[in-house]
C-alpha positions in Angstrom: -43.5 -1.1 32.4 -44.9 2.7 33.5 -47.0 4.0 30.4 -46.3 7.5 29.1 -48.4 9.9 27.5 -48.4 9.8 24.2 -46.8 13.2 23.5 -45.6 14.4 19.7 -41.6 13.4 20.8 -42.4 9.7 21.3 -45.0 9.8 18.3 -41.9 10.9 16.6 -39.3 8.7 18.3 -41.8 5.0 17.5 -42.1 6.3 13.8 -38.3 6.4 13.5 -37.7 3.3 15.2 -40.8 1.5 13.3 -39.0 2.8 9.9 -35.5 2.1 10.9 -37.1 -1.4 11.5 -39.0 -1.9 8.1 -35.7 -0.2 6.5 -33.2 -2.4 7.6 -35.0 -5.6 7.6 -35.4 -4.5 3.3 -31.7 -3.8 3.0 -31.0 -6.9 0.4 -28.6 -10.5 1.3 -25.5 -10.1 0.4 -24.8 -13.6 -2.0 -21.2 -13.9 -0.7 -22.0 -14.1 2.9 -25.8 -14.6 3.0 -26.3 -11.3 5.6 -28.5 -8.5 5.3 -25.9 -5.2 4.5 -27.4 -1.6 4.9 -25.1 0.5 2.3 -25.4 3.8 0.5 -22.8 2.9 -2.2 -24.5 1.9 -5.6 -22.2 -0.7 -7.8 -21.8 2.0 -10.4 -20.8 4.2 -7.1 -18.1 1.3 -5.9 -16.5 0.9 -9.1 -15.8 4.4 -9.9 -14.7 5.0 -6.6 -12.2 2.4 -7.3 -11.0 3.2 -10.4 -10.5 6.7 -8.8 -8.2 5.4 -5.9 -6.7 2.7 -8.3 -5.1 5.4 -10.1 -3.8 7.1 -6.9 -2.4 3.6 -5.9 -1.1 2.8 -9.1 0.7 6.0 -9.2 1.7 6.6 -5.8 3.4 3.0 -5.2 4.0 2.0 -8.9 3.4 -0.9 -10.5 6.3 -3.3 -10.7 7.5 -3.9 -14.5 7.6 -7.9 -14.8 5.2 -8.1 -17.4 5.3 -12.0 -17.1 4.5 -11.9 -13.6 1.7 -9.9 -13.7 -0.2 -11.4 -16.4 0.4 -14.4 -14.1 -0.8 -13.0 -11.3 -3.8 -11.3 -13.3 -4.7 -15.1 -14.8 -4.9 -16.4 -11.3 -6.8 -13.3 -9.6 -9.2 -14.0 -12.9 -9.7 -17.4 -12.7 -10.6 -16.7 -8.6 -13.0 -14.0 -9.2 -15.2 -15.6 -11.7 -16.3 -17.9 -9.7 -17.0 -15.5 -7.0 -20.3 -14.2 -6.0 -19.7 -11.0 -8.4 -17.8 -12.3 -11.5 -19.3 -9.0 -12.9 -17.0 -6.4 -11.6 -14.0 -4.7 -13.8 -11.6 -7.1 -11.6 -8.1 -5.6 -11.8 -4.9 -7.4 -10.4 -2.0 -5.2 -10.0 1.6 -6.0 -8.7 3.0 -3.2 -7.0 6.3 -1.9 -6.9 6.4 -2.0 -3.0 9.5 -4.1 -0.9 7.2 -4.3 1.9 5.1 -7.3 3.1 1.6 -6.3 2.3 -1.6 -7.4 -0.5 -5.5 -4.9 -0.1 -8.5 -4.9 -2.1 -10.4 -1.5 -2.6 -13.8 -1.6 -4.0 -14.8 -2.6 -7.6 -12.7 -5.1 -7.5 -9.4 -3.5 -7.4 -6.9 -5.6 -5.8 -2.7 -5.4 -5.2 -0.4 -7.3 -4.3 3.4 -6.0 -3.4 6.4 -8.0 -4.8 7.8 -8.4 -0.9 5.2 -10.5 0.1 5.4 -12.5 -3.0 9.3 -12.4 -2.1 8.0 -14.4 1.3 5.8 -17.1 -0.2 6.4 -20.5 -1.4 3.8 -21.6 -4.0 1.0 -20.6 -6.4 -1.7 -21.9 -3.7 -0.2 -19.4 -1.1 -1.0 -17.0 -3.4 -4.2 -17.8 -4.8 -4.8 -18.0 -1.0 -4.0 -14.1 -0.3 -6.0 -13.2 -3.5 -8.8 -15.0 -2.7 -8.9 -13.7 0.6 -9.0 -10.4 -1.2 -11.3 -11.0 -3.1 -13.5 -12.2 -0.5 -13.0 -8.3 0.8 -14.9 -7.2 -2.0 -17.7 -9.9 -2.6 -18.1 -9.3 1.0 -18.8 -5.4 0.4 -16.1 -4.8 3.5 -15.3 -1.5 2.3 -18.3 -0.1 1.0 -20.2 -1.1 4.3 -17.8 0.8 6.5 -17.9 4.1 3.8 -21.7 3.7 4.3 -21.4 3.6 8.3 -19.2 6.4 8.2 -21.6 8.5 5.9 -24.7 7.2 8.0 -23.0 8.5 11.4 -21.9 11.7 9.5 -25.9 12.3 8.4 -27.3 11.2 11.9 -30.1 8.2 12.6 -33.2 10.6 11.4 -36.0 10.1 8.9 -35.2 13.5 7.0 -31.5 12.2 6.4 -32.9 8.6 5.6 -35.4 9.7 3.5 -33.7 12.7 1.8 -34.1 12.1 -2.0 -30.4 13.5 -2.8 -29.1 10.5 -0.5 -27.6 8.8 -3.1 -26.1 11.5 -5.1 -23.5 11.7 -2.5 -20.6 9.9 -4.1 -19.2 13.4 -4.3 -18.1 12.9 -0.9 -16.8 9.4 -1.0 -14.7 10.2 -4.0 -12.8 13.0 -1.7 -11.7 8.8 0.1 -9.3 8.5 -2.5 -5.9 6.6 -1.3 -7.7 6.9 2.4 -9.5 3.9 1.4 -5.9 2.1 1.7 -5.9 2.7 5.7 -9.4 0.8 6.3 -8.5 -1.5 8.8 -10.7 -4.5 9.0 -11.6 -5.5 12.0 -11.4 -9.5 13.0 -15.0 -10.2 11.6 -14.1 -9.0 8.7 -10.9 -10.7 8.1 -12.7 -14.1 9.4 -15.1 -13.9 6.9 -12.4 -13.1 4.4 -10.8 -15.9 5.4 -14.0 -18.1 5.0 -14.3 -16.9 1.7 -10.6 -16.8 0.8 -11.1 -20.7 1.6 -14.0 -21.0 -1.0 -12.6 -19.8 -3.9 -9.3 -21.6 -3.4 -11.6 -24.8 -3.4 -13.1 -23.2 -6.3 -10.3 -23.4 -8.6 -8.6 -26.8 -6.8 -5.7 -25.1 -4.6 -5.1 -26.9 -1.4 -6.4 -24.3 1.4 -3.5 -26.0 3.7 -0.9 -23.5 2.7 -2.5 -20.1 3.0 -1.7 -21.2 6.5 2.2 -20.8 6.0 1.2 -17.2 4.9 -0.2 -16.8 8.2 2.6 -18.0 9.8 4.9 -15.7 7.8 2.8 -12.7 8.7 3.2 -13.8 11.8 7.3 -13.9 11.8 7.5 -10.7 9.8 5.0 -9.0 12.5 7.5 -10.6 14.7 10.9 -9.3 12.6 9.3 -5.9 12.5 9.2 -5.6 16.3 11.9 -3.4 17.3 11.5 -1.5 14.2 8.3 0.0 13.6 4.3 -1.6 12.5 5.0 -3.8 9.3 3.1 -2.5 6.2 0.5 -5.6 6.5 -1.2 -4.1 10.0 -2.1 -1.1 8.3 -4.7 -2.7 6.6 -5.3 -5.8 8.3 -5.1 -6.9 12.1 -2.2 -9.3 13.7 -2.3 -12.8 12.2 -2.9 -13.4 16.0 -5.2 -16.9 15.8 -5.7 -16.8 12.1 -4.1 -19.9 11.9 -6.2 -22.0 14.4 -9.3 -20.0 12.6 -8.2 -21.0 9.3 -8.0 -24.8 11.0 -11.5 -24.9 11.9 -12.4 -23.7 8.7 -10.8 -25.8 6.6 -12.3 -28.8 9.2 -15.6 -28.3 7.7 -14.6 -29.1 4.2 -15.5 -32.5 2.9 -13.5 -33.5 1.0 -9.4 -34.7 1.2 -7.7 -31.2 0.2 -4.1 -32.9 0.2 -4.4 -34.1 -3.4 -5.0 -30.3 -4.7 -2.8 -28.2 -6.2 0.0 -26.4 -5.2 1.9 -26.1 -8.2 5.7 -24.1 -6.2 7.8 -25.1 -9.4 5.9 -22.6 -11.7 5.6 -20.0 -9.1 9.1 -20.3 -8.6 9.9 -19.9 -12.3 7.5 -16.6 -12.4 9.5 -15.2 -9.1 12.9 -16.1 -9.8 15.4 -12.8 -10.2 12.6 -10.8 -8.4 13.6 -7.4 -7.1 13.9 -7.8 -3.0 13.8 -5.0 -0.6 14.5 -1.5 -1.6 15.5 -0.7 -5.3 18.4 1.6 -5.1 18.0 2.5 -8.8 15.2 4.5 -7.2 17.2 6.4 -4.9 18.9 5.9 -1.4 20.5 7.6 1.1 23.8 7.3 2.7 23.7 9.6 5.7 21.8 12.4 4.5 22.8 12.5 1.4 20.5 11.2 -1.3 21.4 9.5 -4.7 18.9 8.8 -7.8 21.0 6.6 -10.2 18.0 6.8 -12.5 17.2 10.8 -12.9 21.1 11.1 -11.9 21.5 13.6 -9.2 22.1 14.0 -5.7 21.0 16.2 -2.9 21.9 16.9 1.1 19.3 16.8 3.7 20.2 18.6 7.2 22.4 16.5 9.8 20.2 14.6 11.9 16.9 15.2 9.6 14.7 12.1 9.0 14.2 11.0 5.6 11.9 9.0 3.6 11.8 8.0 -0.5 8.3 7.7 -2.2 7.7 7.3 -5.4 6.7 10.7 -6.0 8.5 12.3 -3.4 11.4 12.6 -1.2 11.0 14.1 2.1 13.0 15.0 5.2 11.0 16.2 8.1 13.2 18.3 10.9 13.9 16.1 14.3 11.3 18.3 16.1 9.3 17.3 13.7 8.5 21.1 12.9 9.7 21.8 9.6 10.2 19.6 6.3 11.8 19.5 2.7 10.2 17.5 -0.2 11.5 17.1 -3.6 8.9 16.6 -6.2 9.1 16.8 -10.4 7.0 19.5 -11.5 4.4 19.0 -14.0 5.8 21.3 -15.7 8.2 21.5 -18.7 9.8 25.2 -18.7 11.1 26.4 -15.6 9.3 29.8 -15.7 5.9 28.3 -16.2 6.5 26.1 -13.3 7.7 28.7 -10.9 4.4 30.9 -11.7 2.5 27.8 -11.3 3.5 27.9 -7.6 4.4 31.3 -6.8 1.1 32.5 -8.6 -1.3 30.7 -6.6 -4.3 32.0 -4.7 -3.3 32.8 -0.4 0.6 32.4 -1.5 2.4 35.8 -0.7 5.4 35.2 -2.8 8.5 37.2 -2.4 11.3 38.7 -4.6 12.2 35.5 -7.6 15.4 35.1 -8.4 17.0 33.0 -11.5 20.2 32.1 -11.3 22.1 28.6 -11.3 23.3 26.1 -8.6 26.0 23.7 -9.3 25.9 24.6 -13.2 21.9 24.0 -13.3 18.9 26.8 -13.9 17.2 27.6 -11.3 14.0 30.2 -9.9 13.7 30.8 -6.5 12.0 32.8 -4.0 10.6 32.6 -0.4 7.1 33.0 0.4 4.2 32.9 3.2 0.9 31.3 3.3 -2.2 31.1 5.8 -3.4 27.2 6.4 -5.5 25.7 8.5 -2.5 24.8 11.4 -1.1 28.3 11.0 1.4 30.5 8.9 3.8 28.9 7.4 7.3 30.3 5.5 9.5 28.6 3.4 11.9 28.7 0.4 11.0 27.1 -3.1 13.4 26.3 -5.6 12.8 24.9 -9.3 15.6 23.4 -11.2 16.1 22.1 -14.5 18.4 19.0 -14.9 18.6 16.1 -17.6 14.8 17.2 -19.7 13.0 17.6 -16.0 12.2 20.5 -13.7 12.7 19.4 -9.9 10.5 21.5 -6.8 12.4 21.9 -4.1 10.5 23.1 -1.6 11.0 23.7 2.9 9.0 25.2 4.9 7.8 25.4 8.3 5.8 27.8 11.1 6.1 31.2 10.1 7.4 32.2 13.9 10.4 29.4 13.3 11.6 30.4 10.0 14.1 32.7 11.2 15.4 29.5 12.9 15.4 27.3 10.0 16.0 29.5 7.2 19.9 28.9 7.0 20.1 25.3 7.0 16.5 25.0 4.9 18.5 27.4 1.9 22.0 25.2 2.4 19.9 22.3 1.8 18.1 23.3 -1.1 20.9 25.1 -3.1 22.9 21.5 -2.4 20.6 19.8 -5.5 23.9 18.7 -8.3 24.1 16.3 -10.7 25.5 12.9 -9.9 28.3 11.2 -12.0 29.8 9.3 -9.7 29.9 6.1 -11.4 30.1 4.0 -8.3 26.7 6.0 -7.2 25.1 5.4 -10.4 26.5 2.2 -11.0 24.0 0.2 -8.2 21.5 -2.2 -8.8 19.1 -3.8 -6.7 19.3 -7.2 -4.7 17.2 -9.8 -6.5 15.8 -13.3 -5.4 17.7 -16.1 -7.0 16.3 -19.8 -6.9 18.5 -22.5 -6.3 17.4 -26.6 -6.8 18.9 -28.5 -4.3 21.8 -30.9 -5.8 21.7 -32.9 -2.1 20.1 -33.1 1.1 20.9 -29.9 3.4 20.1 -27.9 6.4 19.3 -24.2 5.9 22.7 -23.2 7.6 24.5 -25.0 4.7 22.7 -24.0 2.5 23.4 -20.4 3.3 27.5 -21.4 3.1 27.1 -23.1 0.1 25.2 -20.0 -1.6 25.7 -16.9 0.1 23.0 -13.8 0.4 23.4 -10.3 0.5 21.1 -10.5 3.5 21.6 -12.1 6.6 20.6 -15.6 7.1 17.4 -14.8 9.5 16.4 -13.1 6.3 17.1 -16.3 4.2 14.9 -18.4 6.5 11.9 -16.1 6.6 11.4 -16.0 2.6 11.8 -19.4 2.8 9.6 -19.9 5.3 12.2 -22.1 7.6 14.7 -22.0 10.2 18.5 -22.6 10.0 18.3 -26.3 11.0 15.8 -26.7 8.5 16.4 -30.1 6.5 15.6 -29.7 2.7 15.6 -32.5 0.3 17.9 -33.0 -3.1 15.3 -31.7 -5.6 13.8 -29.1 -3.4 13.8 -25.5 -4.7 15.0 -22.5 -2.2 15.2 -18.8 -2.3 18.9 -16.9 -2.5 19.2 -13.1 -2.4 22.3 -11.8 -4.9 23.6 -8.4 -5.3 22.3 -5.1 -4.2 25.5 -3.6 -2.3 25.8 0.0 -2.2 29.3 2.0 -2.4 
């Protein structure tokens, strides 16, 4: 090795790399996983941050109303977390009101699970399994580790930002995360670890570990299903099942003692499933073609030909095949139509044109186009507020300020279209629900399907019930049917 001369640079260079040293080898063990974590992100910090997104979750997927089955999914994420490493935290359990395949954690403690993946398991372990395995998230500090990388590579390796006294009166910035915390994808050591842990508390409480394996495998098939149709919900927070079950092998290799003698308990997790709501709730709203129904708030509403279109829970959009323009439809916070037209007319940077009040299909309504300067550019658009059945509806379309000449026809067709629906047939929907059958006899999937037929098609059948069509079920065994939910 060629000495150097010991010039005021490297004097400043070993300091920093003799107190990144002493610093990192202080940073405390975490008690789930026994490792040294560097983090930023007090306790206090964590749990606010997650009461904060909680409430962005909560609202932007809603929470499903089964009040039985969340307090039973609340007593079993309870009796997991207490005998976690931080029994401690505000621990909240939530079932949301989402069709698609899919259970997080966000920090504090905060965990969901979405009634279509408990649509797709088979027994109380399987999902003590997914909770503990969210829980293991948290004890694990997954999240607030990553925020704390983030904020570290936002502030730069240096002793100033290190040893700034205001470093920990940044939560400011981390509560600007909000519902961004959802899309923290955890890489494979992560999820391992989760896994590990997962394991432990199902141990914990006396749940055989086996079957969080046949949620693997379902992940697996639904990752599978979802092929030719888009990224399932589950891979935006967590990788492909990929080896998880050969992982989940090895660790459950290492535990001594005979698991096949712990609980399961599929007859009461049945009970707490059965007439579950599967797949999308048309009471909610749907579309046929581009039309959209809400049986609920009772009214209906054209999108333009060929636009695509989504339904949230706080919004429905269509966004322009070019993918250059959009229309959202959003309640307004307000209650009296002229207070919520200045609410958006009157804001700060919005050049608002000529309002106009009049009525569209027998309804109140203010409208007016306006302009605005953003970050991507101009924009122009139309906004309409209507009044109809006790709320006030924002319809709003916009797009590039240079393209509004092309858009402004079909935007304003679109958004005078907003009527009241009384179609009975329209309103009259209801949703498709899971339905649990007991075997009288011995059958295969396939006749189990004739004997009791789905609104879905059999593929679906055998995925919730984690089979195939030759299947062969025994008299006394408990299977999943899916009843109603047809559409005019």
């Amino acid at each position: 090795m060629r000495l150097k001369p010991i010039t005021r640079d490297v004097l400043k260079r070993s300091s920093l790399i003799v107190f990144i040293f002493i610093f990192f080898s202080g940073c405390p063990k975490n008690p789930a996983t026994g490792e040294r974590q560097f983090n930023i992100v007090s306790t206090e910090q964590e749990i606010e941050l997650g009461k904060e997104s909680d409430q962005q979750i909560s609202a932007s997927f809603g929470l499903y109303e089964n009040d039985e089955l969340s307090r039973y999914v609340n007593q079993i994420g309870q009796e997991l977390a207490a005998k976690s490493e931080r029994p401690d935290l505000p621990w909240t359990f939530r079932v949301l009101d989402d069709p698609l395949v899919n259970a997080f954690a966000l920090p504090g403690g905060f965990i969901y699970i979405t009634r279509g993946i408990l649509s797709h398991m088979g027994s109380e372990a399987e999902l003590s399994g997914v909770i503990g395995h969210e829980i293991g998230h948290v004890t694990a500090k997954h999240s607030v580790n990553r925020i704390s990388e983030a904020q570290l590579a936002q502030l730069g390796i240096g002793v100033a930002a290190i040893l700034k006294p205001d470093l920990y009166q940044k939560y400011g910035q981390f509560a600007n995360v909000g519902i961004q915390l959802l899309f923290l994808k955890f890489g494979r050591d992560d999820e391992k670890e989760a896994d590990l842990l997962g394991v432990r508390y199902m141990l914990r409480e006396n749940y055989n570990p086996e079957y969080l394996k046949n949620v693997m495998a379902t992940l697996e098939r639904v990752t599978a299903e979802s092929g030719a149709g888009g990224m399932p919900e589950w891979l935006s927070t967590h990788p492909s099942p990929g080896n998880r079950i050969e992982l989940l092998d090895e660790i459950i290799d290492t535990v001594k003692q005979d698991v096949s003698s712990m609980q399961v308990n599929s007859n009461e997790f049945f009970a707490k499933i059965n007439q579950l709501t599967f797949g999308e709730d048309p009471r909610e709203g749907y579309f046929q073609g581009n039309t959209f129904y809400h049986p609920e708030l009772r009214f209906q509403y054209n999108f333009p030909a060929g636009w695509k279109t989504i339904n949230q829970k706080e919004a429905v959009i269509g966004v322009s095949p070019n993918q250059d323009a959009a229309i959202q439809i959003t309640l307004s916070g307000q209650k009296n139509l002229q207070n919520a037209a200045n609410e958006f007319f009157g804001q700060q940077g919005l050049k608002a044109g000529q309002l106009s009040s009049s009525s569209i299909n027998n309804l109140p309504v203010i409208f007016g186009e306006f302009a605005a300067a953003t970050e991507q550019g101009n924009v122009q658009g139309s906004s309409y507020f209507v009044q109809h059945g006790g709320n006030i509806y924002h319809i709003l379309g916009y797009t590039a300020q240079q393209q509004w000449a092309q858009y402004r026809s079909p935007m304003v067709s679109s958004l005078s279209s907003f009527n009241q629906l009384s179609d009975q047939k329209y309103l009259s929907v209801e949703p498709k629900k899971i339905n649990i059958i007991t075997l009288e006899q011995q059958m295969t999937l396939q006749q189990f399907y004739s004997k009791y037929p789905s609104t879905v098609p059999i593929e679906t059948v055998a995925m919730i019930n984690q089979a195939d069509a030759g299947t062969q079920f025994q008299a006394g065994h408990k299977l999943k049917q899916v009843v109603g939910g047809k559409t005019p």
